[in-house]
C-alpha positions in Angstrom: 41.5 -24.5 13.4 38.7 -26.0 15.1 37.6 -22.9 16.6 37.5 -21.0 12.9 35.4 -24.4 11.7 33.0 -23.4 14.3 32.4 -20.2 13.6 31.7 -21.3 10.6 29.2 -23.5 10.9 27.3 -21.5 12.6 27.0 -18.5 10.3 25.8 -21.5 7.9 23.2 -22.3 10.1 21.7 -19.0 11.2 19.3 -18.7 13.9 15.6 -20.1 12.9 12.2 -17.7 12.4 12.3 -14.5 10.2 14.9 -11.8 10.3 14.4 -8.4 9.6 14.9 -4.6 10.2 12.4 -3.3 13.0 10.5 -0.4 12.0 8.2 0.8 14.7 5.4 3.4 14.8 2.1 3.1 16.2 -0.4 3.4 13.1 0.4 0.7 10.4 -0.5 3.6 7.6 1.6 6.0 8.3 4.8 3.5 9.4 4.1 1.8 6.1 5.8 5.2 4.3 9.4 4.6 6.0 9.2 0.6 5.6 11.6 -0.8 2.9 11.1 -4.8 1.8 12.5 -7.4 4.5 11.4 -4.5 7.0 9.9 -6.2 10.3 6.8 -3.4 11.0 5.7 -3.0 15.0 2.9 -1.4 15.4 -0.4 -0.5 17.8 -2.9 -0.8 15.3 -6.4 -1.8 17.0 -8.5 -3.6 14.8 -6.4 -3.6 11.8 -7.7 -2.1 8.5 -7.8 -3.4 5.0 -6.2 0.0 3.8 -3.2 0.0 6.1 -2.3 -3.6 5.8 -2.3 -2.8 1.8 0.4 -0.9 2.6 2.3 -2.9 4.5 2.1 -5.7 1.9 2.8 -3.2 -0.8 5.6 -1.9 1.0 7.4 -5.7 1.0 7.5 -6.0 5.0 9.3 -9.6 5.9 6.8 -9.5 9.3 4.1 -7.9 11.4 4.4 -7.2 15.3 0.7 -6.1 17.0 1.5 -4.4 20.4 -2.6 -4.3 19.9 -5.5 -6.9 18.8 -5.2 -6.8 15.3 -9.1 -8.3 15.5 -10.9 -6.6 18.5 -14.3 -8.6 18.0 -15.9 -4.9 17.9 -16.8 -5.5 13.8 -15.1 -7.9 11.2 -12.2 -5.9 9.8 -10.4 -6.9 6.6 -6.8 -6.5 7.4 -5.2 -9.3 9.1 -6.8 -11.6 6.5 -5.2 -9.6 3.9 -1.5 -10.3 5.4 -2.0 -13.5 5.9 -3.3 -14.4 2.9 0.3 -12.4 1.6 2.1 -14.8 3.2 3.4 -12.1 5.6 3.7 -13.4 9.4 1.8 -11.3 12.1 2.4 -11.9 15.7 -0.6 -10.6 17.7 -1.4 -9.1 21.1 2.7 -8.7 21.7 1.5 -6.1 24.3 2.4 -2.2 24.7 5.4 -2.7 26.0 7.0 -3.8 22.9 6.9 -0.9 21.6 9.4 0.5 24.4 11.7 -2.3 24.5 12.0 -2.5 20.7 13.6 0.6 18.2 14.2 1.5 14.9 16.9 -0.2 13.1 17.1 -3.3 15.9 17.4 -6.1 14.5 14.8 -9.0 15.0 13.7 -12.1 14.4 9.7 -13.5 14.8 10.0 -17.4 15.6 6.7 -19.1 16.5 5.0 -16.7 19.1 8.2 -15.1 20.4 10.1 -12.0 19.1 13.8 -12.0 19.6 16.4 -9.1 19.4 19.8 -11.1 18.9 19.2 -14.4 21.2 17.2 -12.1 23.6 13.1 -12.7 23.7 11.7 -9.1 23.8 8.0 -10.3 23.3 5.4 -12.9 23.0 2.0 -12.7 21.5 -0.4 -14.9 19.1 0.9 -16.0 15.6 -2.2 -15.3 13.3 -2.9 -17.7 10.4 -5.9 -18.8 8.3 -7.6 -20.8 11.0 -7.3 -18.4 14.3 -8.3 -14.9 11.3 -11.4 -16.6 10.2 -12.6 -17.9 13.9 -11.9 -14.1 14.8 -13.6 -12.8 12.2 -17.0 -15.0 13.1 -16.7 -13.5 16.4 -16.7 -10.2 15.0 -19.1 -10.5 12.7 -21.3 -11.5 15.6 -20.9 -8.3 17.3 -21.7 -6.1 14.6 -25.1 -5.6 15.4 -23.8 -3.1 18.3 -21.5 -1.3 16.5 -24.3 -0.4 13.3 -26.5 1.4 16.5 -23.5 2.7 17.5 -22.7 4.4 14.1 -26.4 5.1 13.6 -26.2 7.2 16.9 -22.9 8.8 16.1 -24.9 9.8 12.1 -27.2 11.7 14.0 -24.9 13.9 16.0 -22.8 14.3 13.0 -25.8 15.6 10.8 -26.8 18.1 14.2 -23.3 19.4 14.6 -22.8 19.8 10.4 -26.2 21.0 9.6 -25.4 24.4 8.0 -22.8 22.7 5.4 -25.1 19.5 4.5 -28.6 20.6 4.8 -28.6 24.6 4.3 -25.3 24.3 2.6 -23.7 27.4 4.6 -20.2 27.5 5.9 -18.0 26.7 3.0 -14.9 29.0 2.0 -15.1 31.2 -0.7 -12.6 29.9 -3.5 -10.5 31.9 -6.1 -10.4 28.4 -8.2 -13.3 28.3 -10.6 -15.4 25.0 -10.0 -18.7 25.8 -11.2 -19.4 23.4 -14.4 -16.4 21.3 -14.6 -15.2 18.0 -14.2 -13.3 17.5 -10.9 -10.7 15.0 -9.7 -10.2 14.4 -5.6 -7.2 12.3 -5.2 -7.0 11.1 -2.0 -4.5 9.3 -0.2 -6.1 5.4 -0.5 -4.8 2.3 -1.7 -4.3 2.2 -5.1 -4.5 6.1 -6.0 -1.8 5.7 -8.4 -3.1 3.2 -10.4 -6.8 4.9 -10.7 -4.9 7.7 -11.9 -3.5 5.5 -14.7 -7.1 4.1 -15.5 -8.4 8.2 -16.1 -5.0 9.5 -17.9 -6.5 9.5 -21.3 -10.0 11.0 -20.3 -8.0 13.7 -18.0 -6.2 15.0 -21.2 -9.0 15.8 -23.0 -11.5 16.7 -20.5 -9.4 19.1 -18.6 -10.9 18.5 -14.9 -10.2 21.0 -11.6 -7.5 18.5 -10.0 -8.0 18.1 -6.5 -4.8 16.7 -3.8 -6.3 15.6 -0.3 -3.2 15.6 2.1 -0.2 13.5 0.1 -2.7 13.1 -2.5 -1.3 16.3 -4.1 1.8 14.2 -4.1 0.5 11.6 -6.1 -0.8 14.1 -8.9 2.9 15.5 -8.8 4.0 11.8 -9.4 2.1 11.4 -12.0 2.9 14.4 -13.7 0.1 16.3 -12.9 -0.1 19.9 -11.0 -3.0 20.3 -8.7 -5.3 23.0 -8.7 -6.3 22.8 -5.0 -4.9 21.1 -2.2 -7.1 20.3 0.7 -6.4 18.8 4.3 -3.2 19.9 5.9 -0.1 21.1 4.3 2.1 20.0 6.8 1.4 16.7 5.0 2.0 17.9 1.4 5.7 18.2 -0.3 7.1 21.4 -1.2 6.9 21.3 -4.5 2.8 20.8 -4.3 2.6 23.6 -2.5 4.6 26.4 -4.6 3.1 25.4 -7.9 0.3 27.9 -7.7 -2.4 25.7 -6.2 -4.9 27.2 -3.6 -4.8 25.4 -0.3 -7.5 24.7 1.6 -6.9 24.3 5.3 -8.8 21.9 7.2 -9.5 22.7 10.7 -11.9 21.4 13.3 -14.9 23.1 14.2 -13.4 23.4 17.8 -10.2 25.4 16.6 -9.6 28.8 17.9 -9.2 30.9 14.4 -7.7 33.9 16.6 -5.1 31.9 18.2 -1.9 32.0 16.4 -0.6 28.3 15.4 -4.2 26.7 15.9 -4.4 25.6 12.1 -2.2 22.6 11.7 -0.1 23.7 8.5 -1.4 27.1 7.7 1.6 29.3 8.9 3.6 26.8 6.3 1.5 26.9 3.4 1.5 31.2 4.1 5.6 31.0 4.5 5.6 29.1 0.9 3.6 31.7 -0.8 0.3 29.6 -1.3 -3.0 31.3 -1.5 -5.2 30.0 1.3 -8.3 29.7 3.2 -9.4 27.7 6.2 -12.0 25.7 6.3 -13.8 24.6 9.8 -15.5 21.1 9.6 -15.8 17.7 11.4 -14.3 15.0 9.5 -12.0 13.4 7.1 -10.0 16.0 4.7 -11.4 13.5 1.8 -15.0 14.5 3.2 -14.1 18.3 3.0 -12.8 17.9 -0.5 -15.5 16.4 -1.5 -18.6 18.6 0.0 -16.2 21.2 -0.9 -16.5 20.9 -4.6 -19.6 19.7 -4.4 -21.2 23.1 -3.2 -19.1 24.7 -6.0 -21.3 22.8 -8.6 -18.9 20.5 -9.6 -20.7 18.9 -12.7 -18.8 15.3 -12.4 -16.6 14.2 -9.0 -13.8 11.6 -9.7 -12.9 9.8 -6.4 -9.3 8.6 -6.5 -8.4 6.4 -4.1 -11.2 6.8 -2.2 -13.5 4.3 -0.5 -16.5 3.3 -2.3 -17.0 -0.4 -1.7 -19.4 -1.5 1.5 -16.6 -4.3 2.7 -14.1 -1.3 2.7 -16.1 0.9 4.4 -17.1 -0.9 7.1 -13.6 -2.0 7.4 -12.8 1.1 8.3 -14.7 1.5 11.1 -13.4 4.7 12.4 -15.0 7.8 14.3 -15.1 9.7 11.2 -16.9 7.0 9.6 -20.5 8.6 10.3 -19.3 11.9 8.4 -18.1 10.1 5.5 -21.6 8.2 5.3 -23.2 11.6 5.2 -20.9 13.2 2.6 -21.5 10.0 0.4 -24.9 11.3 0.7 -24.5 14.7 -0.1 -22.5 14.3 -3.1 -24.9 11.2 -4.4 -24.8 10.7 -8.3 -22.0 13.4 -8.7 -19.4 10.6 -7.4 -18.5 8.4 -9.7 -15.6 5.7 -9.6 -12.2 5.9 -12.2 -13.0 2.5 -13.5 -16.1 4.0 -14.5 -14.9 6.5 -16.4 -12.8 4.8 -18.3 -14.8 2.1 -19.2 -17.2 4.9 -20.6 -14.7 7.2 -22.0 -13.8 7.2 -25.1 -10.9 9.3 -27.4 -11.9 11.1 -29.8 -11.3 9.7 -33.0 -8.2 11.7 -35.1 -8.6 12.0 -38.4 -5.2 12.9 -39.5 -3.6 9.2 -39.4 -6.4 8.0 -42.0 -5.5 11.3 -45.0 -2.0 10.3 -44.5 -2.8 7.0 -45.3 -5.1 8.1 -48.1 -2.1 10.6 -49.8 0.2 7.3 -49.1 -2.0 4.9 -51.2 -2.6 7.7 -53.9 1.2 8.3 -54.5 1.9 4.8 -54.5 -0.6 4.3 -57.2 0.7 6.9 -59.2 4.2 5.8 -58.6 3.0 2.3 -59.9 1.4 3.7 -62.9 4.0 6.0 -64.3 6.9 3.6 -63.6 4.8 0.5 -65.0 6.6 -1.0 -68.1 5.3 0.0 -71.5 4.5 -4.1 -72.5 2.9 -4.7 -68.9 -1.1 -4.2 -68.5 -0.7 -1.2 -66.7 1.7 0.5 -68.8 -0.8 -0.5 -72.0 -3.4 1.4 -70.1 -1.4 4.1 -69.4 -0.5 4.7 -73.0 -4.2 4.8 -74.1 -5.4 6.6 -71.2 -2.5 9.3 -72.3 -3.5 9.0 -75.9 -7.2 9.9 -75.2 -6.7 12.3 -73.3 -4.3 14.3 -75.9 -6.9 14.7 -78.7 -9.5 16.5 -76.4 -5.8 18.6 -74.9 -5.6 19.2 -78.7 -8.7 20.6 -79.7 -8.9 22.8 -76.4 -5.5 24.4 -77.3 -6.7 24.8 -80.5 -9.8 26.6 -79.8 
């Protein structure tokens, strides 16, 4: 009996920190996609972005692990700020060998600065909160001025290498999908796609744009009910379903890939086995920056960026080699880019003038209704009668005639 009292105590009193489900990968954007809520996510994510630790809060995750600095000090990026301020525990700097010594589906708990499988310390690192983010980001800020000549130099080798595609504006894929003159819609895969998509619904109805899935952007259209009309990036990335719909796929490939080597174009021989009609498409850069010159040399008249990046904080955030090209597209595309909150403050339905003659016919009936039903001894039924009675003279003398 006392033994059984034991036991039960202490599975009453459970061991102290947070417990959770490890789910490990080493880029916090991508891992976020398998996480489920009370998940613990390990990752090696150097310098942490805003983007990716959107999706870990939006994905519910109990804790973070950092093999990596989740702050380098190389420029002051957003995301670590934005877990903590969720309330979401990160352990920092845990080291790489964290990621060997922990699995998916272990079981862990984060206490303080150490993380535990069972009773058994598998790593120690740096608890983040408010205080240690913000002296962090100081730091960072402090260091910026490097990386901005850093990005500067890497804009200029960007613009040499893509001259023919942003200044002579030769190089681009010739496209079956007809682009010239129309609205267009790039969905990308960003934070808060889906709900941009719910902010244009009404305008995409009636304005009928060219609908545009960059990588598991396509998904999102499909989600939300939508069928794309070209799918850009890589189709390993895309569902099924986006691909046998009839879209056009664009392949993305790097200038450097070997066309007339079999299995050089990540996706291709899938998006060919599906049935898709495609083209390839050789550029440095982000798939969301080939989507978007893409259309844009097609004469899109209007470019809708979904869940893409337009704000300065985010794009700095992001910090990432591909960074100068996306500068340059930005660019490039000018005016034609426009934000969905834009639109739909600007947007407005067309009014339908249907509701307001069935209201009119309504009214009418019921006035009729009133009028012939009316008592004889109420004030409408009196003038009923002498509306009735001179009317029936000038009846009278037409019959007559």
């Amino acid at each position: 009996m006392r033994l059984a009292t034991l036991r039960r105590a202490r599975t009453e009193a459970p061991l102290p920190g947070v417990h959770g489900t490890a789910r490990v990968g080493p880029a916090a954007d991508r891992l976020a996609a398998r996480t489920r809520p009370g998940d613990i996510a390990v990752v090696e994510h150097l310098d942490l972005d805003a983007g990716s630790a959107r999706l870990l809060v939006a994905a519910g995750v109990e804790a973070v692990v950092n093999a990596a600095p989740s702050i380098s000090g190389r420029y002051p990026n957003l995301g670590p700020q934005l877990l903590v301020e969720a309330g979401i525990p990160v352990l920092d700097r845990a080291g790489a060998e964290v990621m060997r010594l922990v699995g998916d589906g272990d079981r862990l708990r984060l206490d303080g600065e150490t993380l535990f499988r069972g009773e058994t310390p598998v790593a120690t690192g740096q608890r983040l909160d408010a205080d240690v983010v913000a002296r962090q980001m100081q730091v960072a800020r402090a260091g910026l001025t490097h990386q901005l000549e850093a990005f500067a130099n890497n804009t200029v080798e960007h613009l040499r290498r893509e001259r023919d595609l942003l200044l002579d504006g030769e190089g681009f894929p010739e496209l079956e999908t007809g682009i010239a003159g129309r609205p267009v819609v790039v969905v990308s895969t960003g934070p808060g796609a889906r709900d941009d998509l719910r902010l244009i619904r009404h305008w995409v109805r009636e304005a009928h744009p060219v609908l545009v899935g960059v990588d598991e952007g396509a998904d999102t259209l499909l989600e939300a009910g939508l069928s794309p009309h070209l799918v850009v990036g890589n189709p390993e990335r895309v569902a099924e379903e986006a691909l046998v719909g009839g879209p056009e796929v664009v392949v993305r490939v790097d200038r450097t890939t070997r066309l007339d080597v079999p299995g050089q174009a990540p996706g291709l021989d899938r998006a060919d086995a599906l049935g898709a009609r495609t083209v390839v498409f050789p550029v440095t850069g982000s798939a969301e920056d080939a989507a978007l010159l893409l259309v844009h040399a097609r004469e899109a008249s209007l470019v809708v960026g979904v869940g893409t990046s337009v704000v300065l904080a985010d794009f700095v955030d992001r910090s990432r080699a591909d960074m100068a090209g996306t500068f340059l597209t930005r660019l490039t595309v000018g005016s034609r880019l426009v934000d969905p909150a834009t639109v739909a403050l600007l947007h407005r339905r067309r009014a339908r003038t249907w509701p307001l003659w069935l209201l009119l016919l309504a009214l009418l009936g019921g006035l009729v209704a009133a009028v012939a039903l009316a008592g004889d001894t109420t004030a409408v039924g009196e003038w009923r009668d002498e509306l009735v009675s001179a009317v029936r003279p000038v009846g009278d003398l037409v019959g007559g005639s």
